[in-house]
ROVO-23369 format. One record per residue: x, y, z of N, C-alpha, C, O in turn; residue in one letter. Coordinates in pm, whole numbers, plus 32768, in hexadecimal, padded with zeros to 4 digits. Example, Ala and Ser with C-alpha at 12.3 -4.5 7.8 and 13.67 -1.06 7.14 Angstrom:
85277DC7830C84CE7E3E830C85287EB6830C85907EB4834Ea;85057F1F82C485577F9682CA850A80038313853D80728324s;
***
This chain:
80527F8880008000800080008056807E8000802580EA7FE1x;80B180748019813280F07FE98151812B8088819E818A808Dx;810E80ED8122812F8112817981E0812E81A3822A818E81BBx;81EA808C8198827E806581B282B28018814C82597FF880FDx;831F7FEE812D83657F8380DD839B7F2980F083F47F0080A6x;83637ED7818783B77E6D81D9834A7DF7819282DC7E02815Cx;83987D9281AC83437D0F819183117CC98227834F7CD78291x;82B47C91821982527C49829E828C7BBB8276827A7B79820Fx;82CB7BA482D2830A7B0982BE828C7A92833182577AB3839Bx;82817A0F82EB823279B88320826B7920833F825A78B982FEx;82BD793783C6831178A083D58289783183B8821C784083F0x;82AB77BA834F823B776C832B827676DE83B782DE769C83B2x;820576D68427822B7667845C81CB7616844D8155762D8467x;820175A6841C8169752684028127756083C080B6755283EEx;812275B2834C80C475F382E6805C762683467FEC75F4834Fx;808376828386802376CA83EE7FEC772083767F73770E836Cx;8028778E8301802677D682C4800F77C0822D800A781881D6x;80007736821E800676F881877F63772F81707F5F778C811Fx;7EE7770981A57EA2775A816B7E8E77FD81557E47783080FFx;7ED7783C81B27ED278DE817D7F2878C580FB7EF778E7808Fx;7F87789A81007FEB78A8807A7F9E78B17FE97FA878F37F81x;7F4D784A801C7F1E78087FB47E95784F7F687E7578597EF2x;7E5878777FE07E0D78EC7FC67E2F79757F9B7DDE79BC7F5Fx;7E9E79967FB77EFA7A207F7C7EE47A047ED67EA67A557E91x;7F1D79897EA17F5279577E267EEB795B7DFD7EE979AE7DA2x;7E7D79257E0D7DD1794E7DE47DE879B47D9B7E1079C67D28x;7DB97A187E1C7DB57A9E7DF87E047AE37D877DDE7B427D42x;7EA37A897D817EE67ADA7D1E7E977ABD7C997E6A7B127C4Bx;7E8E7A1E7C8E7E5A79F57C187DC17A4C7BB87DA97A5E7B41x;7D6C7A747C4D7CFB7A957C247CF07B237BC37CA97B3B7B61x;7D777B907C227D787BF57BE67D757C457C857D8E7CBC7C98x;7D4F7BE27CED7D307C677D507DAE7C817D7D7DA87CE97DBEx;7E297C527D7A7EA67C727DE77EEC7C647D4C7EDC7C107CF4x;7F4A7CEB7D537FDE7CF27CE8802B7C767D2280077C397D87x;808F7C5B7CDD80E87BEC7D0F81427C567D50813E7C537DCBx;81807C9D7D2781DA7CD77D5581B47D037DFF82107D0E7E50x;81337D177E2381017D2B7EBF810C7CBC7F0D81297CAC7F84x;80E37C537E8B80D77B9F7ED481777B757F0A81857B217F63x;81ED7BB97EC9825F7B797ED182A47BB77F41831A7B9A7F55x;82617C137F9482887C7E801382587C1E8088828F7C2580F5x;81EE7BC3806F81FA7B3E80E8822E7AD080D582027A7E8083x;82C27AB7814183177A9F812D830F7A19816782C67A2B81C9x;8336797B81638300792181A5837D789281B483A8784E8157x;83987888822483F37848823283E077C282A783A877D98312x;840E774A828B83F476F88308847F770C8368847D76A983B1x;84E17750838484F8774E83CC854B77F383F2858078328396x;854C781B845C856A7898848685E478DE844E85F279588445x;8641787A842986BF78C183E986BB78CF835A86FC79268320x;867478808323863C78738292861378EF82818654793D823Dx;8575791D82D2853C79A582E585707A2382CB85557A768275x;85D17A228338865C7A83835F86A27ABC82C386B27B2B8290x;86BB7A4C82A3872D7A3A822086BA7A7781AB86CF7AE6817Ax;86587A37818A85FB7A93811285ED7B0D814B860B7B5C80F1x;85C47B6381D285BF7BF281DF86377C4D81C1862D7CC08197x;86B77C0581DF874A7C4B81B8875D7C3A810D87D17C3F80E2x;87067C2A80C187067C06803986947C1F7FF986787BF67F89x;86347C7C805985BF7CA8802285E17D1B801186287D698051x;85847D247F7B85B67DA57F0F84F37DEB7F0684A27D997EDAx;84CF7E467F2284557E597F4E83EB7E667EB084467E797E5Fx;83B97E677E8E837E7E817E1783847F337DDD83867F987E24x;83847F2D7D7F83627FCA7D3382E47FA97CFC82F17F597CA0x;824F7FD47D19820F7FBE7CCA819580067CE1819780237D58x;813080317CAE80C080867CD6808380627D4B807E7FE97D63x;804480C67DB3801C80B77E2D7F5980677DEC7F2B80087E2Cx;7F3080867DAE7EA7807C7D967EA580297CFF7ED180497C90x;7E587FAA7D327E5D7F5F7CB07E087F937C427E2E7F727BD1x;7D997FE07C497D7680497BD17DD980737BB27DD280577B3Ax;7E3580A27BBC7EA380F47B867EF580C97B427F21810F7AE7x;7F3980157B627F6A7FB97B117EF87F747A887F0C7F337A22x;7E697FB87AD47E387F4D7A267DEC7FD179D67D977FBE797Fx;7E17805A7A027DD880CE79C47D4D80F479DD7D1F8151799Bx;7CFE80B57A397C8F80DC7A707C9C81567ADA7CFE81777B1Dx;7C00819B7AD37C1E81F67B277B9381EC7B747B3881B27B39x;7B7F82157BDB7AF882337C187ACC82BA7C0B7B1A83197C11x;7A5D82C47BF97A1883537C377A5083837C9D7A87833D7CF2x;7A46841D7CA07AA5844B7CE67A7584607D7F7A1084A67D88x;7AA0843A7DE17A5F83F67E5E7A0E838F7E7A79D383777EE3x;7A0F833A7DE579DD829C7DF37A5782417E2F7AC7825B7E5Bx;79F981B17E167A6A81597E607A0980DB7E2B799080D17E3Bx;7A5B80887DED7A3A7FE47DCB7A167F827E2D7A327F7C7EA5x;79D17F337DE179907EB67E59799A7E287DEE79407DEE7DB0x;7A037E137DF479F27D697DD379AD7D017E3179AA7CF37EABx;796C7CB17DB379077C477E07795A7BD77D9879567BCC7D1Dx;79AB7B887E0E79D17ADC7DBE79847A7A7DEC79787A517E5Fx;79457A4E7D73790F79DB7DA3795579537D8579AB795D7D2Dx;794878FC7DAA79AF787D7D6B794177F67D5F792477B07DC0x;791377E37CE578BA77987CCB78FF76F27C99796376DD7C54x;78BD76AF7CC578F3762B7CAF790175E47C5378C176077BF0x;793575987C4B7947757C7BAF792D74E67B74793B74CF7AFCx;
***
């Protein structure tokens, strides 16, 4: 969101975190999360592993507002409402 440029690291123990991950990757796929935001949570099974990707994290350059990466704009003091549905198949 353009607050900070640190990455949120997620030690994975016993796939405590495999479904958020996995749900992030969703999102990238769908269109709702840039990859480049997805790749700022950082995920490691063990603490020095962790450590070692934050001393080697390079933060993204990329638009704060995903309208802005796909050229959409809102009305001016509007604001979007996505509705996903995930229908079965």
């Amino acid at each position: 969101m353009g607050y900070h440029a640190k990455p949120c690291g997620l030690l994975e123990v016993k796939g405590y975190y495999t479904c958020l991950a996995e749900h992030m990757d969703r999102m990238v796929l769908i269109g709702f999360l840039v990859q480049e935001h997805r790749n700022m949570v950082l995920t490691d099974a063990t603490p020095d592993g962790l450590l070692d990707q934050f001393e080697k994290y390079d933060p993204p350059q990329v638009d704060k507002w995903i309208e802005e990466k796909r050229g959409c704009k809102a009305a001016e003091g509007g604001h979007y409402l996505f509705i996903l549905l995930d229908r079965p198949s």
